[in-house]
C-alpha positions as CSV (number, residue, x, y, z in Angstrom):
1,X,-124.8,-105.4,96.3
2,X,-123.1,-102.2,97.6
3,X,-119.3,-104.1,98.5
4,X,-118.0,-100.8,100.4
5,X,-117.8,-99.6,103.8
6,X,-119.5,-96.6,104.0
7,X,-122.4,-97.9,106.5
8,X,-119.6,-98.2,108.6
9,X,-119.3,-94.1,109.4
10,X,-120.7,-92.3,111.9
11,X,-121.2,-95.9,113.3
12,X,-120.3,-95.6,117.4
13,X,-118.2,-98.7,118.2
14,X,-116.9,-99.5,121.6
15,X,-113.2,-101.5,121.7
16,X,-112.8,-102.8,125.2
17,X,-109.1,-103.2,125.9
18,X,-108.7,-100.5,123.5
19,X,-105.5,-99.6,124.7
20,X,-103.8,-102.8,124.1
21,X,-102.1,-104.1,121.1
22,X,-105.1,-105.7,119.4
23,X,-107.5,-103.2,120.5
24,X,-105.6,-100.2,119.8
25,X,-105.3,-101.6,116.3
26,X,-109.1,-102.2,115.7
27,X,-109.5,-98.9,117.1
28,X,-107.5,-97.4,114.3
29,X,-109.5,-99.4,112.0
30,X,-112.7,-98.3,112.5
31,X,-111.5,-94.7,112.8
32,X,-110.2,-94.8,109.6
33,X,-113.4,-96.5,108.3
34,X,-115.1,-93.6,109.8
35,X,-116.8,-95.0,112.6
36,X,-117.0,-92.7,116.0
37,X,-115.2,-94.5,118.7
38,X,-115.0,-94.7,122.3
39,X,-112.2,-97.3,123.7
40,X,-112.7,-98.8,127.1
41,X,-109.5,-99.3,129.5
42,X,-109.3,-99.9,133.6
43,X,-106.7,-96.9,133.9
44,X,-107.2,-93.7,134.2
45,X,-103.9,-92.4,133.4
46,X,-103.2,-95.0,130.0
47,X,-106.4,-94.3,128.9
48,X,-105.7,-91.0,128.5
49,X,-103.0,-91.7,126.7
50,X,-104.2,-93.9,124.6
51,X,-107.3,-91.2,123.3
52,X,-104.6,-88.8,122.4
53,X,-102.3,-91.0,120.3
54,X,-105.7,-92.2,118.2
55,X,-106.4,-88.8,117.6
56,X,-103.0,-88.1,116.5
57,X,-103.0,-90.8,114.6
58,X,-106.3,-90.5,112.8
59,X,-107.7,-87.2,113.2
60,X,-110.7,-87.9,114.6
61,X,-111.8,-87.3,117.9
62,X,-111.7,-90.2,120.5
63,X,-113.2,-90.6,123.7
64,X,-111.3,-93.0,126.2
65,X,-113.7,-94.2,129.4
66,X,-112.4,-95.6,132.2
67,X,-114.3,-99.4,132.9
68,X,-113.6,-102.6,134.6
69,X,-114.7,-105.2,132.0
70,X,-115.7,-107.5,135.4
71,X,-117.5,-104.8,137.3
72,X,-120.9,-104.3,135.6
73,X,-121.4,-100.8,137.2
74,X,-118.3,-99.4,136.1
75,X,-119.7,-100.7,132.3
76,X,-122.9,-99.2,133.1
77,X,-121.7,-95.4,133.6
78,X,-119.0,-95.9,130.5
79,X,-122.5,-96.6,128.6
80,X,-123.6,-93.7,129.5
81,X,-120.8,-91.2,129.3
82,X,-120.6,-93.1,125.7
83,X,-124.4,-92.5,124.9
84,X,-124.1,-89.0,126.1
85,X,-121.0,-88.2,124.4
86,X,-121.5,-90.2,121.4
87,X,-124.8,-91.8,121.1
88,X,-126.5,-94.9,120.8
89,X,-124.1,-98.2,120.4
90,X,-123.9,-99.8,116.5
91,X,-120.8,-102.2,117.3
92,X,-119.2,-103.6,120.3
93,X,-115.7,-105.2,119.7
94,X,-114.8,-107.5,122.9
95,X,-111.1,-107.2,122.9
96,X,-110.0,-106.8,127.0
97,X,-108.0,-110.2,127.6
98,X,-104.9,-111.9,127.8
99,X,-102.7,-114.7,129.3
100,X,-100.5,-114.5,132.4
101,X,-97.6,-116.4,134.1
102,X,-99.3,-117.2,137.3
103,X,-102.0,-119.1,135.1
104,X,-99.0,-120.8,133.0
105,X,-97.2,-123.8,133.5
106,X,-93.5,-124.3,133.1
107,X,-93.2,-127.6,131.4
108,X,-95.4,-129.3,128.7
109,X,-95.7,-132.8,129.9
110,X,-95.6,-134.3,133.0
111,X,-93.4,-137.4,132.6
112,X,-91.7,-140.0,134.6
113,X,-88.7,-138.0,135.0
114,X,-90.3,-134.6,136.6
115,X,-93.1,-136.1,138.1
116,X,-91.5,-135.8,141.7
117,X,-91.4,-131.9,141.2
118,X,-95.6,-130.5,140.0
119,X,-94.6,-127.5,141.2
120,X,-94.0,-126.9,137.4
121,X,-97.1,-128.6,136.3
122,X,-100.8,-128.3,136.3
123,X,-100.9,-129.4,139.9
124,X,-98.5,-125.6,140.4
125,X,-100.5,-123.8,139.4
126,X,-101.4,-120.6,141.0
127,X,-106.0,-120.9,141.4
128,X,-106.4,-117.0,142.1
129,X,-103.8,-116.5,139.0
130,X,-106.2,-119.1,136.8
131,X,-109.4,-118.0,138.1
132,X,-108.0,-114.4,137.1
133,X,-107.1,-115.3,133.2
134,X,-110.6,-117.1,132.8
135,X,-112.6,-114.4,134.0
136,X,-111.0,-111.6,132.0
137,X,-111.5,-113.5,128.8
138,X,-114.8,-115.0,129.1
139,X,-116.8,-112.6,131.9
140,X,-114.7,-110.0,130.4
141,X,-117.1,-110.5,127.4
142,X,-120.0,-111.8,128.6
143,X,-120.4,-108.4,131.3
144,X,-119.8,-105.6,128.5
145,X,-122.0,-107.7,125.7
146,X,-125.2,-107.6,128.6
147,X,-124.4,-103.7,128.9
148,X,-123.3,-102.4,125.7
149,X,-125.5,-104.5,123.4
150,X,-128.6,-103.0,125.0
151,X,-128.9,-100.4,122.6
152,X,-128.6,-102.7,119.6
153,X,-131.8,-104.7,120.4
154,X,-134.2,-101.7,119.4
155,X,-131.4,-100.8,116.1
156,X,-129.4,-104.0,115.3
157,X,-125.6,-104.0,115.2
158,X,-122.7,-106.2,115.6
159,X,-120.9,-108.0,117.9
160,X,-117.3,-109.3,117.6
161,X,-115.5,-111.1,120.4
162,X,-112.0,-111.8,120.0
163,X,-111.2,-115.7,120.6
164,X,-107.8,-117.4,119.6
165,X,-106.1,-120.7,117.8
166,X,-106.4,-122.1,121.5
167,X,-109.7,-122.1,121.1
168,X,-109.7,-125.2,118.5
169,X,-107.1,-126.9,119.7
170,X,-105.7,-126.1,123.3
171,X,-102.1,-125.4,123.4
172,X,-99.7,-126.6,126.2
173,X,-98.8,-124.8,129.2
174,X,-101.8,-122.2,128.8
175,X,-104.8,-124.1,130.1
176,X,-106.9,-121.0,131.6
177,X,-106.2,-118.9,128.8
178,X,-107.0,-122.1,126.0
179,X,-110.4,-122.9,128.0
180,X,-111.6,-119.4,127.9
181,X,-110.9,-118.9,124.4
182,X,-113.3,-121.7,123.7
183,X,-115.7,-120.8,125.8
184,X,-116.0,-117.8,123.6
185,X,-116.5,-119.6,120.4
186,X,-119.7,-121.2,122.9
187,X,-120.7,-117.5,123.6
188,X,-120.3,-116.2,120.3
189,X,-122.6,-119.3,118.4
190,X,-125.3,-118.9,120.9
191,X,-125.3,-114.9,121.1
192,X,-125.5,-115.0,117.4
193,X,-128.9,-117.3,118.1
194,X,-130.7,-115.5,120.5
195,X,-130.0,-112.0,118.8
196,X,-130.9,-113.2,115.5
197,X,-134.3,-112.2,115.3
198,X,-133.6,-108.3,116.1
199,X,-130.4,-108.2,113.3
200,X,-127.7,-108.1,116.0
201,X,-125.0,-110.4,114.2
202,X,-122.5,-111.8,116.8
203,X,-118.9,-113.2,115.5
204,X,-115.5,-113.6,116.6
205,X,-112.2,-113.6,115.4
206,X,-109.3,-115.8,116.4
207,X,-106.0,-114.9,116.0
208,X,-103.1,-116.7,115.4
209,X,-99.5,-116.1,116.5
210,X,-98.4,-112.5,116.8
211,X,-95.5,-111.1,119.0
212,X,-97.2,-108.9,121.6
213,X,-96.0,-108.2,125.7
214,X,-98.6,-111.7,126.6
215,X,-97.2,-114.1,125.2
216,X,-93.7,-112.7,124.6
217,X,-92.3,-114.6,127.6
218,X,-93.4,-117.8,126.1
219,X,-92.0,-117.2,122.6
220,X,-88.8,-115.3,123.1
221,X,-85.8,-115.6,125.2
222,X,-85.1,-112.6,127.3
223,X,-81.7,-112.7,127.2
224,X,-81.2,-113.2,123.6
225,X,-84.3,-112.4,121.7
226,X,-83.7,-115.5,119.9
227,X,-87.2,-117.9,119.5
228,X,-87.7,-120.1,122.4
229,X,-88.2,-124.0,121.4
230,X,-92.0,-122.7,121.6
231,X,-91.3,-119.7,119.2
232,X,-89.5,-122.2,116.5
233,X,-92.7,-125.1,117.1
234,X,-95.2,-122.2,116.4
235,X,-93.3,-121.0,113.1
236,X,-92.6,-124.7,111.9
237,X,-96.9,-125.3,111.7
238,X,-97.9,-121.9,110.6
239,X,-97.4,-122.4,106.6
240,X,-97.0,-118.7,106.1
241,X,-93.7,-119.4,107.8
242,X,-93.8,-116.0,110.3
243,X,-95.9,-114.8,113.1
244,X,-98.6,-112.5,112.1
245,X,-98.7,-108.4,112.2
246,X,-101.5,-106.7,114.1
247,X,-102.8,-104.9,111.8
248,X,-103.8,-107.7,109.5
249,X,-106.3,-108.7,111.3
250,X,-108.4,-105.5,110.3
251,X,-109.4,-106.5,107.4
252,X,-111.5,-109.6,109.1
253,X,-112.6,-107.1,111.4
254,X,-114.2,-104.5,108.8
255,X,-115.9,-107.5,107.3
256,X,-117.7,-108.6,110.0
257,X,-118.7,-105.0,111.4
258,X,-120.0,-103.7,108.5
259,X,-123.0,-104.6,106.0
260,X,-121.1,-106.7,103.6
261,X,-121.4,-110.1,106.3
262,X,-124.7,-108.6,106.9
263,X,-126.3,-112.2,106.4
264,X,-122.9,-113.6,108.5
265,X,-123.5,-114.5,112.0
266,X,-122.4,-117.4,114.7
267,X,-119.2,-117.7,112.8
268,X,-115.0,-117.7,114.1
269,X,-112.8,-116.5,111.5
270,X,-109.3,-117.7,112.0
271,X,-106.5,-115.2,111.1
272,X,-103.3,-117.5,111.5
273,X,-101.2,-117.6,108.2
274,X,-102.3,-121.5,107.7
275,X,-101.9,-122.6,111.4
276,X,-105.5,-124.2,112.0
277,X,-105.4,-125.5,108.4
278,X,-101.8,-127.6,108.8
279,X,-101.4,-131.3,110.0
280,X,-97.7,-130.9,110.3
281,X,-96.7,-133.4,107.3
């Protein structure tokens, strides 16, 4: 077996939320893999931005289309500009997400002592704000899979959707963001079945704990810096003892887009420095 990643270049990957932490990330990783690469973003002006850095970064050229993961004829003309610009799609790397206040509840537990207050609690929380958080992380990679995967059907390619550690077990005060993420891991085992049979492999990824401008708020105290109680809970059950750096998450990423998982499909990778493995004793 051939254990390199040369299959990989000339490749044309699409990162949604490619101008994110994450995606900007796996955008550099498939550039430097070789891979031609177009990243998706809802602004006009950051996207822009975002093209130029890559191609500082890497050397290679970038395009940068402007899309709305939930508006399906927004995706439709980035597939085009892409295809015409680019060429036919090989990988598609579901990245656009993320969590939000509005969809986040301030305590943990509602107990006899705040239970007069649920302003704080579930019952608090804001629908539009929830309905918003769900829909960017599940339709937000359900819409650009039925557009962008079109091309793989007729050539084969890969798939990887980016789920979470909320995914297996649901952590407090994120409820939206925890039942989206495990709807993906859904999505992602029953993609990976009804593509089978034309070699388009469908996987996901699921991070563990890494400091980025989501979940911040949560695990850092604005005032101090210091780790919340959160923060110090996280660190105490990841074995590894730290949260995680972006970038090592690429190297999950390269495995699953190239031809060395090509018999790999229907599976979650975690990447969480012992988190999903730990019992806390």
């Amino acid at each position: 077996m051939n254990v390199s990643l040369d299959d990989l270049k000339g490749k044309v990957c699409i990162v949604t939320g490619g101008c994110g932490v994450f995606g900007n990330i796996f955008a550099q990783t498939m550039l430097k893999a070789g891979a031609k690469v177009a990243v998706i973003d809802y602004k006009q002006g950051r996207c822009d931005e975002c093209a130029q850095s890559l191609e500082k970064k890497s050397g290679a050229d970038v395009i940068c289309v402007v899309a709305n993961v939930l508006d399906k004829d927004s995706l439709m003309n980035a597939k085009k500009q892409v295809n015409d610009e680019l060429g036919k799609i090989d990988i598609l790397i579901n990245c656009a997400g993320g969590n939000a206040p509005s969809a986040t509840t301030s305590i943990e537990f509602i107990t006899k002592e705040n239970r007069e207050d649920l302003s704080k609690s579930f019952f608090g929380l804001d629908y539009e704000g929830f309905r918003r958080v769900f829909d960017l992380n599940f339709l937000g990679t359900v819409l650009p899979t039925m557009v962008f995967a079109e091309d793989m059907i007729v050539r084969g390619g890969s798939i990887i959707n980016i789920s979470s550690m909320n995914s297996f077990r649901p952590l407090t005060k994120i409820p939206a963001y925890s039942a989206a993420k495990a709807s993906i891991n859904n999505l992602t085992q029953w993609l990976a079945v009804h593509f089978a049979k034309v070699n388009v492999r469908v996987n996901a990824i699921a991070p563990g704990f890494f400091l980025t401008n989501q979940n911040r708020f949560l695990l850092t105290d604005e005032k101090t810096g210091e780790l919340t109680k959160r923060g110090n809970k996280i660190i105490s059950n990841t074995p590894m003892g730290r949260f995680g750096d972006p970038e090592e998450v690429s190297g999950a990423l390269l495995y699953l887009a190239s031809d060395i998982s090509k018999f790999v499909t229907g599976i979650v990778i975690p990447v969480d420095g012992g988190f999903s493995a730990y019992s806390g004793v």
